[in-house]
C-alpha positions as CSV (number, residue, x, y, z in Angstrom):
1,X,105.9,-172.5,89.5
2,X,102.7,-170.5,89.3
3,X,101.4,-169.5,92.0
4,X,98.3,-167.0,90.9
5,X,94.5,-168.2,90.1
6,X,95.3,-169.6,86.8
7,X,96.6,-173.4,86.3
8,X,99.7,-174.5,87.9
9,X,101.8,-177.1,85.8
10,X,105.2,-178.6,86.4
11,X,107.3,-178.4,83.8
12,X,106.6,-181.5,81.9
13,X,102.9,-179.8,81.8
14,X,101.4,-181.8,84.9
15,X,99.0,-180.4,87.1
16,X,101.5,-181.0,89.2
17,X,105.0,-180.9,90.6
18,X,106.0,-184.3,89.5
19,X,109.5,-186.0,90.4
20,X,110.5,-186.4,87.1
21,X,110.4,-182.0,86.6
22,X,112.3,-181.9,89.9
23,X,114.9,-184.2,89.1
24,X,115.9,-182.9,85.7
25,X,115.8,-179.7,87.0
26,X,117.9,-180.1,89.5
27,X,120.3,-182.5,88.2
28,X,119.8,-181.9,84.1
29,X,118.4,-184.9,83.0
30,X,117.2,-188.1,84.1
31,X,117.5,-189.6,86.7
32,X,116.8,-193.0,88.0
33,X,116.1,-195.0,91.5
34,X,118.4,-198.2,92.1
35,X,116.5,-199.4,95.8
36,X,118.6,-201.4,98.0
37,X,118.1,-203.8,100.9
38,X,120.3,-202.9,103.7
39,X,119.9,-205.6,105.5
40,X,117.9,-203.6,108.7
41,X,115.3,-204.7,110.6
42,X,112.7,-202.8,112.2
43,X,111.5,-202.2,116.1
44,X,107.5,-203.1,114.9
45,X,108.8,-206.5,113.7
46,X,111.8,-207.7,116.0
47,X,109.8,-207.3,119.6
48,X,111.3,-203.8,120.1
49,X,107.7,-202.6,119.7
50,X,105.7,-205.3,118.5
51,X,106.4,-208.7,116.3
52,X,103.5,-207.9,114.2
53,X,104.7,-204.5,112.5
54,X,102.6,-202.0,110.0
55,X,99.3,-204.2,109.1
56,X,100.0,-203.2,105.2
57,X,103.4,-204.3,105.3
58,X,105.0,-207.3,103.3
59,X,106.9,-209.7,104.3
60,X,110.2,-208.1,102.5
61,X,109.5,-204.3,104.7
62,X,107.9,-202.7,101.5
63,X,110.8,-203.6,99.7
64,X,109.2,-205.6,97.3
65,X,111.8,-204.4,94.3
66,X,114.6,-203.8,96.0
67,X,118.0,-205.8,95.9
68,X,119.2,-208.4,97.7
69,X,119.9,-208.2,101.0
70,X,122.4,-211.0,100.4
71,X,124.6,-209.3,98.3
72,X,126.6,-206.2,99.6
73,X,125.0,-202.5,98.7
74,X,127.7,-202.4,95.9
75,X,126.7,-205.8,94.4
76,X,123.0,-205.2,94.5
77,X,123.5,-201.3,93.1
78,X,125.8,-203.5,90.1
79,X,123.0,-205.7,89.3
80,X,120.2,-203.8,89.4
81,X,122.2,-200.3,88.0
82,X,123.3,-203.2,85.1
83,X,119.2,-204.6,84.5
84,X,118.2,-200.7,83.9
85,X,120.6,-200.2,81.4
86,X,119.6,-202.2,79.0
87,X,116.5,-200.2,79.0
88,X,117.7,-196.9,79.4
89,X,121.6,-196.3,78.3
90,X,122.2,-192.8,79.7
91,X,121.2,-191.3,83.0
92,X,121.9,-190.7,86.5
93,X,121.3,-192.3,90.1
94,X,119.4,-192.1,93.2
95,X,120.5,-194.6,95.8
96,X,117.4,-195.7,97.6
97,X,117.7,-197.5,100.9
98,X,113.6,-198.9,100.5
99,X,113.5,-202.3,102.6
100,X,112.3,-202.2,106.3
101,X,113.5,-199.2,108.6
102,X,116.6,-197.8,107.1
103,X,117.9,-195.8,110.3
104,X,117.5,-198.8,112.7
105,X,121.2,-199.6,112.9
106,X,124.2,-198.5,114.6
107,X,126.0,-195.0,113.2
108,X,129.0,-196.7,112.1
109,X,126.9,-199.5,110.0
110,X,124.9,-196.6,108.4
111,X,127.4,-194.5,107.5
112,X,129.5,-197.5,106.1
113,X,126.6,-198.3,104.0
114,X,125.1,-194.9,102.9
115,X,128.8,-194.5,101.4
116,X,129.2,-197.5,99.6
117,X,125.9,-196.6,97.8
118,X,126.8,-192.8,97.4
119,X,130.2,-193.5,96.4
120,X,129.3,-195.7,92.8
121,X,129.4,-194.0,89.5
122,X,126.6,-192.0,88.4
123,X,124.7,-191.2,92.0
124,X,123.5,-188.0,92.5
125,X,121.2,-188.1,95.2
126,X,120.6,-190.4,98.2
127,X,117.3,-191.2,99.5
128,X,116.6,-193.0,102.8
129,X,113.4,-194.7,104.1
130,X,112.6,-195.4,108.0
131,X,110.3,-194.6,110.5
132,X,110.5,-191.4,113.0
133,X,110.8,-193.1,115.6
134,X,114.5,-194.6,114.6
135,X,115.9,-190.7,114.3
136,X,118.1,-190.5,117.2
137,X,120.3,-187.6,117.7
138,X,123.5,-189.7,116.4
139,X,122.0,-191.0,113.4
140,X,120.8,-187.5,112.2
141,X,124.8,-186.5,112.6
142,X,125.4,-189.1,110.4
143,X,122.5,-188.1,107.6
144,X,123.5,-184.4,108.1
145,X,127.1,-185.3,107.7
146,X,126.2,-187.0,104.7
147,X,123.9,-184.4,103.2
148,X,126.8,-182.2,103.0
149,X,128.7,-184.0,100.2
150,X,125.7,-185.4,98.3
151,X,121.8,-184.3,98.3
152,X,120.5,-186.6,101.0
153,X,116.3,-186.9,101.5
154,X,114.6,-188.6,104.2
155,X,111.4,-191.0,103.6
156,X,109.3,-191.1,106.5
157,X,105.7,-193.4,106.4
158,X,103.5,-191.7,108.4
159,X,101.0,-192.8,106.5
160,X,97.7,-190.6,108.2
161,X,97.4,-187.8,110.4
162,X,95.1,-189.8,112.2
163,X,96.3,-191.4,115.5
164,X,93.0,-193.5,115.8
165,X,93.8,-195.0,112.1
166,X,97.6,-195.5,113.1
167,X,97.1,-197.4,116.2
168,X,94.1,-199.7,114.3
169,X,97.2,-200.3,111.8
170,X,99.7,-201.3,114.4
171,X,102.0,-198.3,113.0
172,X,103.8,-198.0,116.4
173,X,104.3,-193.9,117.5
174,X,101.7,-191.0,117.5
175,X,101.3,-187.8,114.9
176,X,104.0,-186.0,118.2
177,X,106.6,-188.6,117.2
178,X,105.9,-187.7,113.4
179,X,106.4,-184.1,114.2
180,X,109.5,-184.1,116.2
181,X,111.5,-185.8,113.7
182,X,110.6,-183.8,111.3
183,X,111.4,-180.8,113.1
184,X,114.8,-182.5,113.6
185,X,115.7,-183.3,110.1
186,X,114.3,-179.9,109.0
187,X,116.9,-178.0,111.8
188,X,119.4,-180.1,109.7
189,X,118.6,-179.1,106.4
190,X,117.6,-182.2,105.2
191,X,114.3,-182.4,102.6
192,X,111.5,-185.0,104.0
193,X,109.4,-187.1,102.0
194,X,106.5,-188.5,103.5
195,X,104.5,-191.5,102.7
196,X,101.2,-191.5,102.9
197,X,98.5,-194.6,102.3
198,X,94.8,-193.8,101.0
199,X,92.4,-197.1,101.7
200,X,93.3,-197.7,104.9
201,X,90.6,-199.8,107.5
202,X,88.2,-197.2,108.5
203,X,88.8,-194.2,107.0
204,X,86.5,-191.9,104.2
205,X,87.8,-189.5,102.0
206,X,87.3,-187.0,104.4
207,X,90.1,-189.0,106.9
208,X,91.9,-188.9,103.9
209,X,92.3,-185.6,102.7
210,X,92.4,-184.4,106.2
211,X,96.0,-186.3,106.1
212,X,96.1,-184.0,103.2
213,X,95.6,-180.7,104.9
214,X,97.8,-181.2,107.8
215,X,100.8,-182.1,105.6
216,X,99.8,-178.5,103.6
217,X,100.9,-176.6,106.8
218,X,103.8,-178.7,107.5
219,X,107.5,-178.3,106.3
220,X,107.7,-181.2,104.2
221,X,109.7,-181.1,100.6
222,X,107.8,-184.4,99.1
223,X,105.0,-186.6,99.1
224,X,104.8,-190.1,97.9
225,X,100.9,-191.2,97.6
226,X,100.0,-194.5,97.6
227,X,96.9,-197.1,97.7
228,X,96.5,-199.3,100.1
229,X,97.8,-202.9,98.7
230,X,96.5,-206.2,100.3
231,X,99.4,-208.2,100.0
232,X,99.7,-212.2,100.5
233,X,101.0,-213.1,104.0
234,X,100.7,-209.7,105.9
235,X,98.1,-209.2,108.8
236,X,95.9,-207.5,106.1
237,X,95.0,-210.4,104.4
238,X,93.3,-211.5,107.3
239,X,91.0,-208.3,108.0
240,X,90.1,-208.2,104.0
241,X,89.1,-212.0,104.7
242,X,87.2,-211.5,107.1
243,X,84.9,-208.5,105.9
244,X,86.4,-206.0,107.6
245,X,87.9,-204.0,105.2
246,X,86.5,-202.4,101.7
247,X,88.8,-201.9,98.8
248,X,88.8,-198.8,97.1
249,X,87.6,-198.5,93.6
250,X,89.5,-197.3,91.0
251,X,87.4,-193.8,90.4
252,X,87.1,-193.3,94.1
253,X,91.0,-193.7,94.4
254,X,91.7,-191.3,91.5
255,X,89.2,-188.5,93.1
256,X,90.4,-188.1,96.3
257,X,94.2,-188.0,95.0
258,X,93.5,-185.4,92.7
259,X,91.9,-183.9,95.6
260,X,94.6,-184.1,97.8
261,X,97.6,-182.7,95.6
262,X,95.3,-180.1,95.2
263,X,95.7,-179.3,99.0
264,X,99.4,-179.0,98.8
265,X,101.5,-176.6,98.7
266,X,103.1,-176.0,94.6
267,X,106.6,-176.7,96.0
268,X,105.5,-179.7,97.4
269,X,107.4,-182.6,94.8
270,X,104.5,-185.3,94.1
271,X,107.4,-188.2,94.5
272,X,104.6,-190.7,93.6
273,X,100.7,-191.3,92.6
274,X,100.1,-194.2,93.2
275,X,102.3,-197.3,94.3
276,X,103.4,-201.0,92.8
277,X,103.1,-204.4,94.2
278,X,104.3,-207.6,92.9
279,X,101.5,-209.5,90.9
280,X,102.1,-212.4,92.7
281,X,101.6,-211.4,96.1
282,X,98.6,-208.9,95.1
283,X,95.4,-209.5,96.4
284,X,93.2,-206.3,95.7
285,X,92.7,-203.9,94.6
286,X,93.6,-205.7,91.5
287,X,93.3,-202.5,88.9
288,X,96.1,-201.0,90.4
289,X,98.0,-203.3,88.6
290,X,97.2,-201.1,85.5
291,X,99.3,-198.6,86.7
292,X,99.7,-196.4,83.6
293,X,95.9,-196.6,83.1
294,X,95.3,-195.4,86.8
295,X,97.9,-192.6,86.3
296,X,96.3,-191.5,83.0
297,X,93.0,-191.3,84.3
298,X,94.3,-189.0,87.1
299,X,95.6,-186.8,84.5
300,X,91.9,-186.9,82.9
301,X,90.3,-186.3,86.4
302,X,92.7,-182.9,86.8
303,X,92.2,-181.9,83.3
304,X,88.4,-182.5,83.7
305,X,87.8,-181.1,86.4
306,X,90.3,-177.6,87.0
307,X,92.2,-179.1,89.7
308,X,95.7,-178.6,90.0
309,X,98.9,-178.8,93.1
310,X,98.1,-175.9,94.9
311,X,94.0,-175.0,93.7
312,X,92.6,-175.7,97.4
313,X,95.8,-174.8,99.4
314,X,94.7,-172.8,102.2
315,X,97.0,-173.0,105.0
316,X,100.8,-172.6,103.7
């Protein structure tokens, strides 16, 4: 990657270091996410820490598109692996465990289902969502145990830096939790991929990008960016309802982005731009919906304006 004054592409020619250039570096072609349900709960939902859980969250744990939690990992990875290729013929697999908190669970259970996902044909990589607070020491052996036969990343929604935004979202531990488990994983060897939500109740671009700038000093391998999505049935639909929030607009959304990658680090992997939500349980924004028209203008917006991953990085 380039790391002088002059612009910094991936090499697909982003202005950034896109998932797509990472994964078909690293693996030699494409590669594809399967996201699975394992059938978890989490401690913000079940009473552990509240019944409420993350104000943004749907009623499926953010797994929207992922199997059926019904089915067994193997039947849901069939079926879904089986959908995608009748699109796409030829490529390779990243099991993603996406619904709810994907560490909440006893050792045994995790490690029973990480390797019925890791051991079907074509998977290259396994990718696991959850919280920081669900890290204990035993369920790190088992990721670290597991990252040794196949590359293993952790997802963890932090979401903002901001404690005052994180306890007005219900999200359940402070930035210290945050940064102890990713010390932990990190000790391990084991890439983290943080989530991170622009639009949230209360917060101006500058909230946002300050989110930005901490992650720029912080050991992190990915970032996943994603707008905030008012989704039917969630505790969110009642603060939009009642005034209290403001949607962002599309232009606004697509500044402070570009702003943001340009904070990063150039190894930093942009896992994601901008997020999905089923149309049926949208409520606003409800451009986002135009996804490839949101991500093209973000192109535009770098091009435009001389920003690229890296440009306004001053701390790593």
């Amino acid at each position: 990657m380039k790391r002088s004054g002059e612009e910094m592409t991936g090499s697909d020619g982003k202005a950034y270091r896109s998932l797509n250039s990472f994964l078909r570096e690293k693996f030699g072609g494409k590669v594809y996410k399967i996201s699975l349900d394992g059938g978890f709960s989490c401690p913000n939902r079940d009473g552990t820490l509240s019944k409420t859980g993350c104000l943004f969250c749907s009623e499926r744990g953010s797994g929207d598109f992922a199997g059926d939690r019904d089915f067994s990992i193997g039947r849901q990875f069939d079926d879904i692996k089986g959908m995608m290729e009748k699109k796409w013929k030829d490529g390779k697999y990243i099991a993603y465990f996406q619904a709810y908190t994907n560490t909440y669970g006893e050792p045994g259970e995790l490690r029973r289902k990480y390797r019925e996902a890791v051991g079907k044909e074509g998977v290259v990589a396994l990718s696991i969502a959850t919280r920081p607070d669900c890290l204990g020491k035993d369920v790190l052996d088992v990721i670290e145990e597991l990252s040794g036969e196949v590359y293993t990343f952790v997802e963890l929604g932090l979401q903002t830096a901001s404690d005052v935004t994180a306890a007005r979202i219900n999200r359940g531990y402070t930035l210290e939790v945050f940064e102890r488990a990713l010390c932990d994983l990190r000790s391990r060897g084991i890439d983290v991929v943080v989530h991170v939500i622009f639009g949230l109740p209360g917060e101006t671009e500058d909230d946002m990008l300050k989110t930005a700038e901490y992650l720029s000093g912080k050991d992190i391998q990915g970032v996943k960016f994603h707008l905030l999505h008012v989704m039917k049935n969630t505790p969110m639909e009642k603060i939009l309802e009642n005034g209290s929030l403001r949607l962002m607009e599309m232009d606004e959304y697509v500044e402070t982005v570009c702003k943001a990658v340009s904070m990063l680090p150039p190894d930093v992997v942009i896992h994601r731009l901008t997020g999905d939500a089923p149309r049926e349980l949208l409520l606003g924004p409800m451009w986002s919906l135009r996804k490839w028209e949101v991500l093209n203008a973000i192109d535009r917006y770098f091009r435009e304006n001389g920003l690229y991953q890296g440009k306004n990085c001053v701390i790593r």
